[in-house]
C-alpha positions as CSV (number, residue, x, y, z in Angstrom):
1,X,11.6,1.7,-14.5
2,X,12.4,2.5,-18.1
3,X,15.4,0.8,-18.5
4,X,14.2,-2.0,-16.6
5,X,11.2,-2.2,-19.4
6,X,8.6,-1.6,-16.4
7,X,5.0,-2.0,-17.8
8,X,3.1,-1.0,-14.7
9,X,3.5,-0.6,-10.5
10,X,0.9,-1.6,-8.0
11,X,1.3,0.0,-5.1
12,X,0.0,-1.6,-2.0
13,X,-1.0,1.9,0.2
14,X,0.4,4.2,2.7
15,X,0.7,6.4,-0.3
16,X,0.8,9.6,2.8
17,X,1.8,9.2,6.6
18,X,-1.2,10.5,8.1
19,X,-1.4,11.9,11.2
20,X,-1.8,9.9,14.9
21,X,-2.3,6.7,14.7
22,X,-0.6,5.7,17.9
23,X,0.6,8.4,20.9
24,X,3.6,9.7,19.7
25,X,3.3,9.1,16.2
26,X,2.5,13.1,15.3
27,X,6.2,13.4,16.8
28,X,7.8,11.4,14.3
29,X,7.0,13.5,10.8
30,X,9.4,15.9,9.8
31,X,8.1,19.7,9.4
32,X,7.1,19.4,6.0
33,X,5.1,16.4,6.6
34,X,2.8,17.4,9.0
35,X,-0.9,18.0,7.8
36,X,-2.9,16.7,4.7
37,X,-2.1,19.1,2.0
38,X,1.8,19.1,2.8
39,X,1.5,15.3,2.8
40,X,-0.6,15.0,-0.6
41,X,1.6,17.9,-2.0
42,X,4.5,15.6,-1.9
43,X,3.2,12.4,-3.0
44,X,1.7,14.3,-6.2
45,X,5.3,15.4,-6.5
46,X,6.7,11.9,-6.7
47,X,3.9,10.2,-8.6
48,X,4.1,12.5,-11.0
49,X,7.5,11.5,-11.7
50,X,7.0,8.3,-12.0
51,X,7.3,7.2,-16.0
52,X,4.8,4.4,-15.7
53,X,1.2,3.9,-15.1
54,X,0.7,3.0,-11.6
55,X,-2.3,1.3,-9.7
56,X,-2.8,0.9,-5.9
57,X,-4.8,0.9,-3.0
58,X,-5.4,3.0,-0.3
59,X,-3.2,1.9,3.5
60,X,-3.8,2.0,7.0
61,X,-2.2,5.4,7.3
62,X,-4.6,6.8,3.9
63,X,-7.7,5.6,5.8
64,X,-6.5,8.6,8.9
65,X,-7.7,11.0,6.7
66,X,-10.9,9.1,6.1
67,X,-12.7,7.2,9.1
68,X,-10.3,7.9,12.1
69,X,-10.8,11.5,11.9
70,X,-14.0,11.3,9.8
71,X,-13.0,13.7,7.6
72,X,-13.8,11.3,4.6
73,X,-11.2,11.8,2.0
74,X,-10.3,8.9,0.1
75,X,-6.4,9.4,-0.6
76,X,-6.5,6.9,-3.7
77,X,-9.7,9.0,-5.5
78,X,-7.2,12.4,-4.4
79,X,-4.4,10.7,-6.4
80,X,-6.0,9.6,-9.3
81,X,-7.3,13.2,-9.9
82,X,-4.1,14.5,-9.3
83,X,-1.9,11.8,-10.6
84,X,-2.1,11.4,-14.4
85,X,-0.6,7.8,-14.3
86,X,-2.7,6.9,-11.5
87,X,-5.4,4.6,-10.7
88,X,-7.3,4.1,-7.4
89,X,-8.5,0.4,-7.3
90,X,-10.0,0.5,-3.5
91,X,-9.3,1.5,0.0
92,X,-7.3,-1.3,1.5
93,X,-7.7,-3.8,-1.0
94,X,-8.7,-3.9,-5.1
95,X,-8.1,-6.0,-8.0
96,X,-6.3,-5.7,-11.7
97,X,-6.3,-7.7,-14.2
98,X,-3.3,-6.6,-16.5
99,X,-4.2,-10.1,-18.7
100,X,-7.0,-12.1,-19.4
101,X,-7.0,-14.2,-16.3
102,X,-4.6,-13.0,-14.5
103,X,-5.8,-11.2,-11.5
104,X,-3.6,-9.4,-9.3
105,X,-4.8,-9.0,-5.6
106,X,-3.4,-5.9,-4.2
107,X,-4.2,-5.9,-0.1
108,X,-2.8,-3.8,3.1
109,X,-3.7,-5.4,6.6
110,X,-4.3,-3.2,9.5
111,X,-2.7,-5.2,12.4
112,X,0.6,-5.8,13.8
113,X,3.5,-8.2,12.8
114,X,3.8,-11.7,13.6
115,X,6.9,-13.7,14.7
116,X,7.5,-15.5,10.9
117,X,7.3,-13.2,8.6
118,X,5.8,-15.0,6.1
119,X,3.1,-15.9,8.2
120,X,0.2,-13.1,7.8
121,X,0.7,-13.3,3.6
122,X,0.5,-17.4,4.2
123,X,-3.0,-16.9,6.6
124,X,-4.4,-14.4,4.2
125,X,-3.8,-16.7,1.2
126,X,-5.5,-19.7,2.4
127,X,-8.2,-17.5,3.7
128,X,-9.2,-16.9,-0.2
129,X,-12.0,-19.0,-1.8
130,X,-11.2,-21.4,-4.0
131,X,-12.2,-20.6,-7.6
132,X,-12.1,-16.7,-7.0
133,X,-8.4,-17.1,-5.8
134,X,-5.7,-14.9,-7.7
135,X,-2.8,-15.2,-9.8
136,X,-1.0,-13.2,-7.6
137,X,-1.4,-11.3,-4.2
138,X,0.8,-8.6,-3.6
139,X,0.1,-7.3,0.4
140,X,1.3,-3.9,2.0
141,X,1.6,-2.9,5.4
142,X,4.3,-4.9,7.5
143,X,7.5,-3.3,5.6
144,X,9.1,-6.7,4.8
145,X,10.3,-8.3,1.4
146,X,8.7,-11.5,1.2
147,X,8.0,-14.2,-1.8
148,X,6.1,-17.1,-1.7
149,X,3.8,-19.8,-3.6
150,X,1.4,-21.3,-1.9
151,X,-2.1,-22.5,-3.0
152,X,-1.2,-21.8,-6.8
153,X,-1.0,-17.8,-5.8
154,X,2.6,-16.2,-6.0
155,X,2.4,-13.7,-3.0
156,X,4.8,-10.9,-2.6
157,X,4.7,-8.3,0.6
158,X,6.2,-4.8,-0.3
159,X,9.4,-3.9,1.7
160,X,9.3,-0.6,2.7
161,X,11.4,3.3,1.6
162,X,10.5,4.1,5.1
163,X,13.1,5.0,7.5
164,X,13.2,3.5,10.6
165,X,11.7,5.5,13.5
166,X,12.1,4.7,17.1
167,X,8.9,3.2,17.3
168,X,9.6,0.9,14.8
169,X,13.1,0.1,16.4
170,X,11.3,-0.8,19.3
171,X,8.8,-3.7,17.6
């Protein structure tokens, strides 16, 4: 990030793996990833290190620590008070404006892959109201690497540092 002259990172969520989501899923974390404060633990350790300031929002696998198991910790708020180059903008989706104007949409969806892959990023774009639209939406969740313009919005979806497990495999 330095050499490359970063300025900032948004981060679009799944900033810990959480717990169940699906059968099976609990079977999938390694030892040292199984529970909340082992999970947090680590992603403390890695923000920390990162030289930047960074801003995201919460992901499908944050909110298992919030609603699913109604334990009501918000991962994001956990970071940010941990995380000195941290900001929490919002629990699946929040705004920045690093420039006058210039709005930066970060979002994470909580539903499965379609066929394209540019196609939930294209639905979710033209499902923005004109005049409160973006500069730029940058969506988590589906672990591809997409750009696109449509609408006058230059829309990015994060790929993923995830491994792939067997569940994925099987998708």
């Amino acid at each position: 990030f330095v050499k490359e002259k970063v300025d900032f990172i948004v981060d679009a969520g799944d900033h810990l793996e959480g717990m169940s989501h699906r059968p099976g899923h609990v079977y999938e974390l390694t030892i040292d990833g199984i529970g909340y404060y082992k999970q947090m633990g680590k992603a403390v350790e890695l923000y920390n290190q990162l030289p930047v300031k960074t801003y995201g929002v919460d992901g499908n696998h944050d909110a298992w620590y919030f609603k699913p198991q109604n334990m009501g910790v918000i991962i994001g708020e956990e970071l940010e008070n941990r995380v000195e180059n941290y900001t929490h903008l919002g629990q699946m989706e929040g705004n920045l404006e690093p420039a006058p104007g210039i709005i930066i949409k970060l979002f994470h969806a909580n539903d499965g892959t379609a066929y394209a892959d540019s196609y939930k990023l294209q639905k979710f774009i033209e499902s923005l109201t004109g005049g409160e639209k973006p500069s730029i939406v940058h969506s988590g969740h589906y672990h591809k690497s997409i750009y696109l313009f449509r609408r006058n919005i230059h829309g990015f979806e994060s790929g993923t540092l995830c491994g792939q497990s067997e569940f994925m495999r099987g998708k």
